[in-house]
Backbone bond lengths (Angstrom), bond angles and torsions (degrees), N, CA, C in turn:
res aa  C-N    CA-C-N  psi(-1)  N-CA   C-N-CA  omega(-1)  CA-C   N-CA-C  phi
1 X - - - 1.467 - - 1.530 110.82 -
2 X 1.225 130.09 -34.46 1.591 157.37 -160.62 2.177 78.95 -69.02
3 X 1.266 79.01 -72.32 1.644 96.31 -163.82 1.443 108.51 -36.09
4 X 1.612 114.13 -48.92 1.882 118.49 -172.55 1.402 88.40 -79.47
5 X 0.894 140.50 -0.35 1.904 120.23 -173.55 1.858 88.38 -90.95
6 X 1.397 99.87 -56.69 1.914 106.77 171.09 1.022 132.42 -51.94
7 X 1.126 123.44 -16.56 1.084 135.08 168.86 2.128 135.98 -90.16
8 X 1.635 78.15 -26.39 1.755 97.92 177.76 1.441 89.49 -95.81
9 X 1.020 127.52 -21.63 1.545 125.23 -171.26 1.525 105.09 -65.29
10 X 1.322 103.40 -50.30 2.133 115.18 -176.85 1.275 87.71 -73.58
11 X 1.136 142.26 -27.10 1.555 120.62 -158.49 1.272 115.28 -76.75
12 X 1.889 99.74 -34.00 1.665 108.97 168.14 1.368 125.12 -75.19
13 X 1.137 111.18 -52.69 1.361 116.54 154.45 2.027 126.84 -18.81
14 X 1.494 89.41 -64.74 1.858 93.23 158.73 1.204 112.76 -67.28
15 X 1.218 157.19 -28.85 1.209 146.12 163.00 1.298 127.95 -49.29
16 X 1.605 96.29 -51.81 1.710 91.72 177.38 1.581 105.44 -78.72
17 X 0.946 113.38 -26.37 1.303 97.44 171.96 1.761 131.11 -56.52
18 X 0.896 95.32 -46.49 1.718 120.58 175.32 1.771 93.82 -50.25
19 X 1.414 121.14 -63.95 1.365 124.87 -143.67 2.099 93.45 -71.94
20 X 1.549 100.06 -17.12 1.945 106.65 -154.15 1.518 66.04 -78.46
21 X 1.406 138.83 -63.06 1.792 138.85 -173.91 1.361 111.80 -14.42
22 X 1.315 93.00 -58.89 1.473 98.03 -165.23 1.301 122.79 -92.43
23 X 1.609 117.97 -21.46 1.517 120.90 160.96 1.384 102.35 -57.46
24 X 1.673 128.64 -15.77 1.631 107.69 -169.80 1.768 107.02 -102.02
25 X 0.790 95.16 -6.33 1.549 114.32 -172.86 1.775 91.41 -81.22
26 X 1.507 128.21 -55.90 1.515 106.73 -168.40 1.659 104.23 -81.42
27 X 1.386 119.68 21.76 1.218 103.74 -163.85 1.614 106.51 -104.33
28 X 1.392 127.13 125.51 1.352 124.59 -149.12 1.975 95.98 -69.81
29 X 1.588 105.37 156.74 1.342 122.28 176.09 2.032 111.29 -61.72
30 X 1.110 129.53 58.83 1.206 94.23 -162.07 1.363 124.44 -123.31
31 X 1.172 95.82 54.73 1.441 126.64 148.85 1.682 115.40 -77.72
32 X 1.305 104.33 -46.04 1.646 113.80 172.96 1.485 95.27 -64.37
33 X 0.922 116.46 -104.70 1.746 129.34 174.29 1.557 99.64 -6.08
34 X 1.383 142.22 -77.06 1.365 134.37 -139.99 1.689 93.98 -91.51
35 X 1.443 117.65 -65.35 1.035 115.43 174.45 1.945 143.10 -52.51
36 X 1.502 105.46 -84.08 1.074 116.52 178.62 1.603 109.73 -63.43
37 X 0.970 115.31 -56.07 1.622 124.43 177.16 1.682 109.04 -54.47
38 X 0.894 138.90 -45.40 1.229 134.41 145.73 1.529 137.68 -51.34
39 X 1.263 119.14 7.57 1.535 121.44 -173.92 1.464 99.88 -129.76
40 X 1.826 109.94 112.48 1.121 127.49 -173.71 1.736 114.87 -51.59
41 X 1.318 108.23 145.40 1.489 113.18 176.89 1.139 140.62 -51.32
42 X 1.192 139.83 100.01 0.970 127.04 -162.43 1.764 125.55 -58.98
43 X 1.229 118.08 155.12 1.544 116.96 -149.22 2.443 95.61 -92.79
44 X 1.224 101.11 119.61 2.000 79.31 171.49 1.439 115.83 -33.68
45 X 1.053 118.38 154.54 1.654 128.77 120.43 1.221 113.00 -18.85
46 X 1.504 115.54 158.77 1.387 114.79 158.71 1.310 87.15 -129.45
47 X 1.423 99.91 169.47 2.072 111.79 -176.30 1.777 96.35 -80.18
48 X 1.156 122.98 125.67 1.436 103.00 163.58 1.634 122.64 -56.53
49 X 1.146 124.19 177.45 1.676 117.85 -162.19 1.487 86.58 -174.30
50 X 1.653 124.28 139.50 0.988 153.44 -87.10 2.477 68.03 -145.10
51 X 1.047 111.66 84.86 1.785 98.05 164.49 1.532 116.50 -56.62
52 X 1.295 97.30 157.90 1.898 102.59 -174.78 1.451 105.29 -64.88
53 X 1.575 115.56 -27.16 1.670 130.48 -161.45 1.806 87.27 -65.40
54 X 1.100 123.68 -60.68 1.417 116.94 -170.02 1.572 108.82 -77.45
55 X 1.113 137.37 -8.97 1.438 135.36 175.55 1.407 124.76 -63.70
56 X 1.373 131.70 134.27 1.525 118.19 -156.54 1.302 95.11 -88.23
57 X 1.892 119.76 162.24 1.279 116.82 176.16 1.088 118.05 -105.69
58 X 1.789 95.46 152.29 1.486 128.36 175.42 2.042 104.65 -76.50
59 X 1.411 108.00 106.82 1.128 90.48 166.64 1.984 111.17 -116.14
60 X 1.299 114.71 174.19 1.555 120.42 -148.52 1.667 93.75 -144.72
61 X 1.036 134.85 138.59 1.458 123.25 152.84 1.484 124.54 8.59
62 X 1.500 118.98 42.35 1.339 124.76 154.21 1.956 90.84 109.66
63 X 1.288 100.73 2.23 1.551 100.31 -180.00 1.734 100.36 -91.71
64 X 1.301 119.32 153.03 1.389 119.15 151.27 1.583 119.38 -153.05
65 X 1.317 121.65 166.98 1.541 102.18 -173.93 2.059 77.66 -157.50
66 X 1.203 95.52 -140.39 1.363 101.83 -164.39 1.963 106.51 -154.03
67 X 1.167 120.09 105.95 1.471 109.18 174.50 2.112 90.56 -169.49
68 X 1.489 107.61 -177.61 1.433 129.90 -127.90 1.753 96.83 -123.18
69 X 2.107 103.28 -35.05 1.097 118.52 162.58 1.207 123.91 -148.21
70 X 1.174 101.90 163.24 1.922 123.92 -155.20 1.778 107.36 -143.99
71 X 1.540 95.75 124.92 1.056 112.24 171.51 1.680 120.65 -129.67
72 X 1.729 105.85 94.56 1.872 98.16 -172.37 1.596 96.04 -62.58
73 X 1.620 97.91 148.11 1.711 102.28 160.77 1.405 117.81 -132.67
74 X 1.573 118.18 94.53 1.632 116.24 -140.43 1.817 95.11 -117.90
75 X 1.312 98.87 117.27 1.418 85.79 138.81 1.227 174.99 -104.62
76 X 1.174 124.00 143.56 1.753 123.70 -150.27 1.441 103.47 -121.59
77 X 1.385 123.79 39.00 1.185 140.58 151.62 1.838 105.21 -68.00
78 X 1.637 101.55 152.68 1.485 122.47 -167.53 1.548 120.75 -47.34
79 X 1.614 102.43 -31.91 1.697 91.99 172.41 1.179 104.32 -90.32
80 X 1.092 151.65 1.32 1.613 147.59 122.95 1.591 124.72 -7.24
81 X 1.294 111.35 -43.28 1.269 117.89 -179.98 1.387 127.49 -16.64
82 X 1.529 97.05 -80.64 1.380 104.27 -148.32 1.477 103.05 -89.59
83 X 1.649 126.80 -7.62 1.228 120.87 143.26 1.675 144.26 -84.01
84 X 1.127 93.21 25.63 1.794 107.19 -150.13 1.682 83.83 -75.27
85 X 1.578 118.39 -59.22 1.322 107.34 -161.81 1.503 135.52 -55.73
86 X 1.915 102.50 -11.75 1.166 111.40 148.32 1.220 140.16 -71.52
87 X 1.596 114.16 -26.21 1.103 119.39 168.32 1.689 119.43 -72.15
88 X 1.232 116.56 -41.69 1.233 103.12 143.19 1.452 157.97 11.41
89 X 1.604 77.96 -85.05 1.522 98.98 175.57 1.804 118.51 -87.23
90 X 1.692 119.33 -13.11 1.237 108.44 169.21 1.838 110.32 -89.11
91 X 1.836 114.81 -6.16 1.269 106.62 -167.16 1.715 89.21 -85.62
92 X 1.508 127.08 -33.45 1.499 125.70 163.72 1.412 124.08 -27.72
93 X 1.344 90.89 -54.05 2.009 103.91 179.57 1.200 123.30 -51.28
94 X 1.556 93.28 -53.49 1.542 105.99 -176.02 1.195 109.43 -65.61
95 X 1.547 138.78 -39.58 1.122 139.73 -121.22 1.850 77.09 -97.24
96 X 1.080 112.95 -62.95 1.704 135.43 -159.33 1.528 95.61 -60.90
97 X 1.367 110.60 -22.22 1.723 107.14 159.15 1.001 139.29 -91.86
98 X 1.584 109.87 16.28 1.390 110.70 -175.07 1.754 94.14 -91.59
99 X 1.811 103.38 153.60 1.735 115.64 -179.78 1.744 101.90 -67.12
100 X 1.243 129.59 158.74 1.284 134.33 130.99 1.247 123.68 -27.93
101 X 1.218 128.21 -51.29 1.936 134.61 157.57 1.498 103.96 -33.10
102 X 1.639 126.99 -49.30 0.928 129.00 -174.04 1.548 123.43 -73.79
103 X 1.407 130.17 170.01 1.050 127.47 -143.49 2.399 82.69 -163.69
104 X 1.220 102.06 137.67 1.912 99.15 172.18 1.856 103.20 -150.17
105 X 1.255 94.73 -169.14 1.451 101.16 -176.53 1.283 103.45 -171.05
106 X 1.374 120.04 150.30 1.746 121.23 -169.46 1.259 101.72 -145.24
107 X 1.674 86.85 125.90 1.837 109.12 -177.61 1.580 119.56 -120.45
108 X 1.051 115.32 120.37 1.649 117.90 -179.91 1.413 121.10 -103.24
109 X 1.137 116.84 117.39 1.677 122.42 165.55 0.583 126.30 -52.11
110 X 1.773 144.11 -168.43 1.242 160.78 71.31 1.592 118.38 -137.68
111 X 1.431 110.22 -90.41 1.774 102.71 164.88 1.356 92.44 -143.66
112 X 1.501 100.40 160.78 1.789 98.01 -162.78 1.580 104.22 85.04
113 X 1.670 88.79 -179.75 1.426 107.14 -169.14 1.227 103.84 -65.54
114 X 1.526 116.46 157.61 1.881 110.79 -176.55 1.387 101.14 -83.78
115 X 0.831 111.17 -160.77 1.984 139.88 -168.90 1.450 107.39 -141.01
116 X 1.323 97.89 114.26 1.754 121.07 157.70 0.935 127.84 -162.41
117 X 1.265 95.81 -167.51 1.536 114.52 -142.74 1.636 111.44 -67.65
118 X 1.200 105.29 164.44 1.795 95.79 -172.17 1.654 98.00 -66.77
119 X 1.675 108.95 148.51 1.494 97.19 166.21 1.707 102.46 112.21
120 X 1.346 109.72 -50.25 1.640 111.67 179.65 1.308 106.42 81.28
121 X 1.329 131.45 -0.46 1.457 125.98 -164.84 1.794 114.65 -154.84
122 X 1.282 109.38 159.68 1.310 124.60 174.18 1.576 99.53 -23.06
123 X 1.576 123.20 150.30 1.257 150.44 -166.30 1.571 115.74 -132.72
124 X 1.473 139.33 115.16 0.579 104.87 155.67 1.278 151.82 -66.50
125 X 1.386 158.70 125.84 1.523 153.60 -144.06 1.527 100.47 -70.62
126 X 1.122 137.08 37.52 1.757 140.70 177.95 1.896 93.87 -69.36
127 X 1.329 108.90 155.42 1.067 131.60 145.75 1.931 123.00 -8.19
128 X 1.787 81.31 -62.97 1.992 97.16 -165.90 1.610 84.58 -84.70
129 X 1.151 158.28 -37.70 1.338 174.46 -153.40 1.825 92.95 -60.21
130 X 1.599 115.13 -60.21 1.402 139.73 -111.42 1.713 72.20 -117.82
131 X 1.169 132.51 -56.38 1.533 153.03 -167.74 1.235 99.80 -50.03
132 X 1.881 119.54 -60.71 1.115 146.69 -177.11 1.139 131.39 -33.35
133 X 1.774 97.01 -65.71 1.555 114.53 174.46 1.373 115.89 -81.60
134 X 1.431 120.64 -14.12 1.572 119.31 151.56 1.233 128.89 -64.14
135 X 1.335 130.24 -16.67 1.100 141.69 125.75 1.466 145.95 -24.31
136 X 1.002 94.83 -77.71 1.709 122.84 120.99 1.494 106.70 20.02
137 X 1.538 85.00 -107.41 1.149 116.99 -171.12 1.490 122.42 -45.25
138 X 1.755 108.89 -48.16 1.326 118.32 170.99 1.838 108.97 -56.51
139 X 0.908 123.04 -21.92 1.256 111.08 154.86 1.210 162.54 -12.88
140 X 1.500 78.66 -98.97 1.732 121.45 163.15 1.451 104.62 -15.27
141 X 1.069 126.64 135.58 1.659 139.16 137.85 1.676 125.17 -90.87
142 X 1.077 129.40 148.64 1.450 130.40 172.26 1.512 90.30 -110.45
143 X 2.034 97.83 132.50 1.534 99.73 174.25 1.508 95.24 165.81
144 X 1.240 116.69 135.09 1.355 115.76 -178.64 1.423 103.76 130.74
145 X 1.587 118.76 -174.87 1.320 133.37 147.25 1.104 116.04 -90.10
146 X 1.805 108.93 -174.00 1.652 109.00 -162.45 1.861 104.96 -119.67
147 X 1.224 139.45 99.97 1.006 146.85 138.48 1.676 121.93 -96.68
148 X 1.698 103.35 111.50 0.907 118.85 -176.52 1.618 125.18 -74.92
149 X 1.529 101.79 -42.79 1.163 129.44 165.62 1.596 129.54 7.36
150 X 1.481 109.98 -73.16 1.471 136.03 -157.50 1.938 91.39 -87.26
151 X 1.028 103.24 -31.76 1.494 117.48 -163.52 1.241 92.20 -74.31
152 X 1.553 134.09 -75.82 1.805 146.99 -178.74 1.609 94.98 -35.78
153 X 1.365 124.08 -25.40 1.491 97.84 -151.70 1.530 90.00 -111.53
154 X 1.107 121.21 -40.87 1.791 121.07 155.40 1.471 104.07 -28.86
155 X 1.156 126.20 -62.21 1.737 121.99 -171.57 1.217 135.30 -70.77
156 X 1.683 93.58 -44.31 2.126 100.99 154.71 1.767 98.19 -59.93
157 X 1.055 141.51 -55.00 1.532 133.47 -165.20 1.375 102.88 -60.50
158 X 1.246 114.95 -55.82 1.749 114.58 -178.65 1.396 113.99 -34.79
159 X 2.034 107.88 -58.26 1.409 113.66 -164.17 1.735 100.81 -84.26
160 X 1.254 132.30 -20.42 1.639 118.03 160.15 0.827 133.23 -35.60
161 X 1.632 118.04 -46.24 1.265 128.61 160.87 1.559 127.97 -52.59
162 X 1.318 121.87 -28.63 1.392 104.72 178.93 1.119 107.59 -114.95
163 X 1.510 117.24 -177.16 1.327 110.06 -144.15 1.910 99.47 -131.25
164 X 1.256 103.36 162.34 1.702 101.44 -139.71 1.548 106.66 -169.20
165 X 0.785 136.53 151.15 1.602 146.35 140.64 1.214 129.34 -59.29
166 X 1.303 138.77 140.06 1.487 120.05 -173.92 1.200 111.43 -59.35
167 X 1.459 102.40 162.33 1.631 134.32 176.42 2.158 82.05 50.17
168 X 1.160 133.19 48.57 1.757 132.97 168.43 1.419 82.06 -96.34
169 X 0.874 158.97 -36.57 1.817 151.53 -158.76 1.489 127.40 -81.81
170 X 0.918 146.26 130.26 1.271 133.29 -164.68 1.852 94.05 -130.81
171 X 1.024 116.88 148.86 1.814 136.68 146.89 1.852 117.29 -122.78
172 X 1.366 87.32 116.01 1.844 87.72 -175.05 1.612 74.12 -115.71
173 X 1.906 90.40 116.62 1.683 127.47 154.43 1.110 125.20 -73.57
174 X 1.295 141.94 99.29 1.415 136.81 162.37 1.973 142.87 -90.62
175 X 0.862 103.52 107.66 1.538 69.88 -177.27 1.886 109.72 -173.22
176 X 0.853 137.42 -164.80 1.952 106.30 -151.74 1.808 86.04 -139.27
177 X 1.205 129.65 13.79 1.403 143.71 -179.47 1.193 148.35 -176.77
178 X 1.597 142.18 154.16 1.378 125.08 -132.12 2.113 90.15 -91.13
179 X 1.301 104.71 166.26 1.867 95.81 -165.46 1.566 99.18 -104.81
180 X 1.314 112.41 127.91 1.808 125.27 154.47 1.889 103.83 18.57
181 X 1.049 122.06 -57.98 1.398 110.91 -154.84 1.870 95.87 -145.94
182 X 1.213 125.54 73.50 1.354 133.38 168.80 1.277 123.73 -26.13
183 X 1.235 120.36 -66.66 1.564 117.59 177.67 1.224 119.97 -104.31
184 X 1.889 115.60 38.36 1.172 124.00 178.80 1.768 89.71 -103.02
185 X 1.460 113.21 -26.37 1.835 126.52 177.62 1.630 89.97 -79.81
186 X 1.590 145.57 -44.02 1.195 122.06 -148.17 1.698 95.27 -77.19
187 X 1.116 110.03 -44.98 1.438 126.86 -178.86 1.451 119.00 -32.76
188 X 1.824 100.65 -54.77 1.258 124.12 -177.09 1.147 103.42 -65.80
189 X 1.518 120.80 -29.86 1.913 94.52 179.10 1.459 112.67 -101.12
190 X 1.368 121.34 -15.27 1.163 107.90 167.62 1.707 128.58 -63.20
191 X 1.056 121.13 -26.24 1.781 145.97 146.00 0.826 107.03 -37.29
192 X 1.629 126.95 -60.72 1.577 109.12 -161.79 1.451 110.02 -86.32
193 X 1.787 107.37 -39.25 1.180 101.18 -169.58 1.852 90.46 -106.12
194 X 1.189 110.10 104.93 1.463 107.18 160.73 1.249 148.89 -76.51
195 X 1.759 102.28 -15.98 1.471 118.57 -178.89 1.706 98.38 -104.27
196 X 1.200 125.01 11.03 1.091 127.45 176.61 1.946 114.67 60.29
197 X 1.441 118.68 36.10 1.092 127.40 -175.77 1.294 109.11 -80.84
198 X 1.589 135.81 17.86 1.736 127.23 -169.86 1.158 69.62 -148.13
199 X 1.819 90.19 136.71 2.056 119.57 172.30 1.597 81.74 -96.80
200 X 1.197 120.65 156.30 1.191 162.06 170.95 1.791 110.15 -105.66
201 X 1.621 123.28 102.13 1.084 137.38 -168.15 1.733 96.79 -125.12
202 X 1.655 110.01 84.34 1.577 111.52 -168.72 1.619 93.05 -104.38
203 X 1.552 98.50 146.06 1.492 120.44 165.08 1.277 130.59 -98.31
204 X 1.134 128.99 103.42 2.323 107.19 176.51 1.631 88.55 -80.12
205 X 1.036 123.14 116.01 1.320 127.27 173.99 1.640 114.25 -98.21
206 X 1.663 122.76 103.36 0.921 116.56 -160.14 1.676 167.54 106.71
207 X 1.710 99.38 -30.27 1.268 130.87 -142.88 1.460 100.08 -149.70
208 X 0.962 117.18 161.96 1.847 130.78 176.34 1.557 115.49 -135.42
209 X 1.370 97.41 20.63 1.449 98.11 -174.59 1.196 110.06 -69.71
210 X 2.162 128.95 131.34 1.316 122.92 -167.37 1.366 104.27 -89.64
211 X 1.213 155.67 -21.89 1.520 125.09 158.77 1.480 124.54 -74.08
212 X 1.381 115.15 -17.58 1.468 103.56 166.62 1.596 109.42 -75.06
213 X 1.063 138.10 -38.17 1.507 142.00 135.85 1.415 118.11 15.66
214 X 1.685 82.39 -85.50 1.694 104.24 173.44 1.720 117.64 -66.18
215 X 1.319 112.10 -27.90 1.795 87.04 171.14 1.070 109.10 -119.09
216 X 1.428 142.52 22.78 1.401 132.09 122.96 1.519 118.13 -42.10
217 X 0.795 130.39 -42.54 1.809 148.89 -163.72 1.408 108.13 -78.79
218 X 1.371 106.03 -53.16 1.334 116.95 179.35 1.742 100.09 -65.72
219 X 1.448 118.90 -66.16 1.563 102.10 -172.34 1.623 122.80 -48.61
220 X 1.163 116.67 -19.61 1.572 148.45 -152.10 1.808 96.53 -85.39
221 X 1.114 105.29 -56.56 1.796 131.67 -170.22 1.801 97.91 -81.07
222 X 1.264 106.42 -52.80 1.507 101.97 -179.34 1.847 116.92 -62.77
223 X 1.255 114.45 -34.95 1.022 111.47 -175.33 1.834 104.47 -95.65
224 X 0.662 125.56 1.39 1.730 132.35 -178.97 1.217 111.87 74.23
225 X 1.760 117.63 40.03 1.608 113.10 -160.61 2.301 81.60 -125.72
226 X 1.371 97.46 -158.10 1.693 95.39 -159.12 1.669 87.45 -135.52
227 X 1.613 81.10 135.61 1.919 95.24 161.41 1.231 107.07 -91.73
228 X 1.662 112.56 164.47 1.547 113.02 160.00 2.005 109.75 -166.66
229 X 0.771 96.56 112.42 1.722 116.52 -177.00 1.553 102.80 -51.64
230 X 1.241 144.47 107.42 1.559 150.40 -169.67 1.205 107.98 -107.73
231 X 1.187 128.73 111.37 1.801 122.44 154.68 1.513 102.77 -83.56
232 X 1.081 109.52 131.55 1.667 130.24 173.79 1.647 97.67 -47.88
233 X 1.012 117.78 -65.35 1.737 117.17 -158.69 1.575 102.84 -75.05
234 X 1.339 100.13 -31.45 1.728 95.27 -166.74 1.724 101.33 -86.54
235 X 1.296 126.71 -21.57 1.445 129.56 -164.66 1.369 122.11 -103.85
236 X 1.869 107.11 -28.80 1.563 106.94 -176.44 1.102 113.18 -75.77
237 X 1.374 103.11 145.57 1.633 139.99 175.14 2.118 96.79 97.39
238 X 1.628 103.32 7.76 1.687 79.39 -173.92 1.856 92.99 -79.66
């Protein structure tokens, strides 16, 4: 008798248990629902990035602006010549003024592939860096024709790579006349740089020629960076 009382006893026992299972089973999650599921997403981080306002400046033949990197893009094509040694001496100035914070790179024209600096890439602005490209520089020959081309797109690629705040990038343009195919270069920078993140720092070095004038100015204005017309004798060492 002991035994059937023990036995109906577990039997109820599993029952209610079973039935508490399944009352919890239709009972909606709503903790998910009221809580978590209801509390808007939270937004990323962003990486901090270096603003142009704190970036030390690049100054150029009486030009200056403010950014982190610098890429000269000079040409040393044949009518170059007989002003080169001024040019020279204002790409020296600048160069030896860039901060330690800063970082440059040096690109040479003519036709054909350009000319640079050992490395292919951003520099830091150190001392041995600064020594280097004066070196460099003493080099250089003027001679050739003028394709700008290969050179612009080396320098937007260089400065893509590093990393910056808008308008942190600089391109200092050089060169003493308007190039072979004009809006085959406007094209080219709107392509590479699409968000318009590289100032444009163009030179007429020399010359008064009015369409090189006009699309120096224009690349200069499009990118939010500055033209400026240089006479060699009247401007070097500013």
């Amino acid at each position: 008798m002991k035994n059937v009382i023990l036995i109906a006893t577990c039997l109820l026992y599993v029952a209610l248990t079973l039935d508490a299972v399944a009352q919890d089973k239709d009972t909606p999650n709503t903790v998910g629902i009221g809580d978590a599921a209801s509390k808007p997403a939270t937004a990323p981080t962003s990486v901090p990035t270096t603003s142009t306002q704190e970036a030390p400046t690049v100054k150029f033949f009486g030009m200056d602006g403010r950014a982190a990197h610098v890429v000269y893009v000079i040409d040393r094509s044949g009518s170059m010549l007989d002003t080169f040694d001024a040019l020279r001496n204002g790409l020296r100035e600048s160069i030896n003024g860039l901060k330690g914070t800063q970082d440059f790179h040096l690109i040479f024209f003519s036709a054909g592939a350009p000319f640079e600096m050992p490395g292919k890439k951003l520099t830091p602005a150190s001392e041995h860096s600064k020594k280097a490209a004066g070196e460099l520089l003493h080099r250089i020959v003027a001679e050739g024709q003028t394709d700008p081309l290969p050179a612009i797109k080396r320098a937007i690629d260089v400065l893509n790579k590093a990393e910056g705040g808008m308008h942190n990038k600089v391109v200092v343009l050089v060169t003493d006349g308007a190039f072979p195919d004009n809006n085959k270069v406007f094209m080219l920078i709107k392509k590479l740089d699409p968000k318009n993140e590289i100032r444009f720092f163009t030179v007429l070095f020399d010359t008064k020629e009015p369409d090189a004038e006009k699309v120096l100015k224009k690349i200069a204005d499009d990118s939010g960076g500055q033209y400026k017309q240089v006479h060699s004798e009247a401007d070097a060492g500013k």
